[in-house]
C-alpha positions as CSV (number, residue, x, y, z in Angstrom):
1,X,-28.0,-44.0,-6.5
2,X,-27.9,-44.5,-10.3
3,X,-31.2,-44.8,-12.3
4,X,-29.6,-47.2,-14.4
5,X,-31.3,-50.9,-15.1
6,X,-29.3,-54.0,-14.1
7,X,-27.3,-54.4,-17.0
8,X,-24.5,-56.6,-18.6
9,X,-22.3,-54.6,-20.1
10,X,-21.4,-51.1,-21.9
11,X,-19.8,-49.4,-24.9
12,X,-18.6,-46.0,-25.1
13,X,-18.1,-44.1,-28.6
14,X,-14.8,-42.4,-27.7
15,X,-14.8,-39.8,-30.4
16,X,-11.8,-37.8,-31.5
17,X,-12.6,-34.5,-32.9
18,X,-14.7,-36.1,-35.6
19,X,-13.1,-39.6,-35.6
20,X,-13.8,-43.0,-33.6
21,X,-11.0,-44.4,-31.8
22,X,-11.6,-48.5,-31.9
23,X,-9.5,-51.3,-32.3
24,X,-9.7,-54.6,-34.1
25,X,-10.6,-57.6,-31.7
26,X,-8.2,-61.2,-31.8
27,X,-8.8,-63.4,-34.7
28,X,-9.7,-66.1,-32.0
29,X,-12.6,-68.4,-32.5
30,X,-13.6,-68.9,-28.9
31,X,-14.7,-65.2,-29.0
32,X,-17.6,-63.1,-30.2
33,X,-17.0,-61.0,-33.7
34,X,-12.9,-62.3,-33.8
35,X,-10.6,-60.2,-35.5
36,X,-13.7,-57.0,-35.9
37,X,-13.4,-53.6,-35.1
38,X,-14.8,-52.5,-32.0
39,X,-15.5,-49.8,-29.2
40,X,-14.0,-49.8,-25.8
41,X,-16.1,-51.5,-23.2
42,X,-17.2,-54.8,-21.7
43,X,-18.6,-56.7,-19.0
44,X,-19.8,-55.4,-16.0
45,X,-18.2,-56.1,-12.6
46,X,-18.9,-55.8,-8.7
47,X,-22.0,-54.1,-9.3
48,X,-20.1,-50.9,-11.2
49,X,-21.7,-48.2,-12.9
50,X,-22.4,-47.8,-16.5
51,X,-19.5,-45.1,-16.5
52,X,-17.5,-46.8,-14.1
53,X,-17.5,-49.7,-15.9
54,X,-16.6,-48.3,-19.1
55,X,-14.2,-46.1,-17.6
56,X,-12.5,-49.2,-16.8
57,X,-12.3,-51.0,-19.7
58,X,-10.9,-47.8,-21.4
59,X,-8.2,-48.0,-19.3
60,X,-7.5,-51.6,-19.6
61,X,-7.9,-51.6,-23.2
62,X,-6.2,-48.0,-24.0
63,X,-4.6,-46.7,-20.7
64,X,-6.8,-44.1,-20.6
65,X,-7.7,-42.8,-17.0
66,X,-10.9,-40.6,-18.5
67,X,-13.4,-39.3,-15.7
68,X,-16.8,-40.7,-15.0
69,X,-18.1,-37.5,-15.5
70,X,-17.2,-37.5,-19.3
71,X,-19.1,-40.1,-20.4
72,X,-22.4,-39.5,-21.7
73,X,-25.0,-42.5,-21.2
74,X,-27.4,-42.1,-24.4
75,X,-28.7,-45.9,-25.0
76,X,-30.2,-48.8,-23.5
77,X,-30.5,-51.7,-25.7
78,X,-31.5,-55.3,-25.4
79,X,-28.3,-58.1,-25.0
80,X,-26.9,-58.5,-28.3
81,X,-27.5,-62.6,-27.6
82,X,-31.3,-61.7,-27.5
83,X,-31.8,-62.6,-24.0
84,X,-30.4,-61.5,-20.6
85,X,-29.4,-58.6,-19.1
86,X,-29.7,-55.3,-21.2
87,X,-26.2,-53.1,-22.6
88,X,-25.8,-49.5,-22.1
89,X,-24.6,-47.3,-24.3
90,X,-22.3,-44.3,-23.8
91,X,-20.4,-41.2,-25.7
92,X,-17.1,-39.4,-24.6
93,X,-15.6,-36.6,-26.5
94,X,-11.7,-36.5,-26.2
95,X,-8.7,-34.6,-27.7
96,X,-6.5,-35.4,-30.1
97,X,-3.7,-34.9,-27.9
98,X,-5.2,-38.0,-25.6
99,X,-3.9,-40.1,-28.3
100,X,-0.1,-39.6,-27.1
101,X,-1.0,-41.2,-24.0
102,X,-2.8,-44.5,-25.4
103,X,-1.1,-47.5,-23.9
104,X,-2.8,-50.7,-25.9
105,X,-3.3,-53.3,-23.6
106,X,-3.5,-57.3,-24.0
107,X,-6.5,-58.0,-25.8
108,X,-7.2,-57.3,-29.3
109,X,-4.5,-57.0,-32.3
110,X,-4.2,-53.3,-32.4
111,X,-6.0,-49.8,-32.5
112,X,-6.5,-47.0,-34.5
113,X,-8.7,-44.0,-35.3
114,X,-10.8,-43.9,-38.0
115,X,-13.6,-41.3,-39.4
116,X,-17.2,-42.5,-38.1
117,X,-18.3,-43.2,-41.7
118,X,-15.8,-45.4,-42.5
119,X,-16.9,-47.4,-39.3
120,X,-20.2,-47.1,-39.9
121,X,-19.6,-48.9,-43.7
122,X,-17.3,-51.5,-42.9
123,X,-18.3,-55.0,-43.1
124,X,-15.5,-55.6,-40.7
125,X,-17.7,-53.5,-37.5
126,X,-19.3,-54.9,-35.0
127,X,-23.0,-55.3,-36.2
128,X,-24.7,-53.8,-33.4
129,X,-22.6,-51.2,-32.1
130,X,-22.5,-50.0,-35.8
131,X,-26.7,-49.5,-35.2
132,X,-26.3,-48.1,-31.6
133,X,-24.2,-45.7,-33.0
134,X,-25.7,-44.7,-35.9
135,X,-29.0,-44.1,-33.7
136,X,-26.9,-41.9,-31.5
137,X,-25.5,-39.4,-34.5
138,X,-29.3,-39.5,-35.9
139,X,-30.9,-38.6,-32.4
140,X,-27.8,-35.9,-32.6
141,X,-28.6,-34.3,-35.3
142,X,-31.8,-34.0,-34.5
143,X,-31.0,-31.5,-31.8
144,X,-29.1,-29.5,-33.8
């Protein structure tokens, strides 16, 4: 059984060579960070792994069937709310030619890649995945 703590929800950095692949949220204002860019991932359901669950959401949101096995777990943060169930945080390297089989699906207004900087800069990013993932590439260069 997983080591994982009980968790919320997860993320996943799918990186493209050395690009992000995200996509920019609805411009609804019922929702959290409308009309942002943002990773693939969300909520947690039936008691699904970390990997499962953003394996899952990567195909809902990109139609991409990736394995568990590629996704890297590399954070555990607190809930972005400030209370409740903690987030995990994962990596997946993929290449380019995954991006001929991306099927957008119903939520959010549209995808793209973009190079990591650029999504780290953008006032338009998610706040905290912008930090979670900035943590990860300093933590990676570290190792090398």
């Amino acid at each position: 059984m997983s080591d994982e703590p009980d968790f919320h929800g997860a993320k996943v950095a799918l990186f493209i060579e050395d690009q992000l692949l995200v996509y920019r949220r609805d411009d609804r204002p019922d929702i959290p960070f409308p009309d942002m860019l943002d990773l693939p991932g969300g909520g947690r359901e039936q008691g699904e792994s970390g990997a499962q669950c953003v394996a899952r959401e990567t195909f809902e949101e990109f139609g991409l069937r990736i394995a568990i096995g590629d996704f890297e777990h590399v954070q555990t943060y607190p809930n972005w709310r400030g209370s409740g169930a903690v987030a995990l945080f994962f990596v997946c390297h993929l290449p380019r030619s995954v991006l001929a089989e991306v099927v957008f699906g119903d939520e959010g207004q549209g995808w793209q890649i973009m190079p990591v900087a650029e999504f780290l800069a953008s006032d338009r990013a998610v706040p905290h995945l912008q930090v979670r993932l900035q943590e990860y590439i300093k933590t990676r260069d570290l190792r090398h």
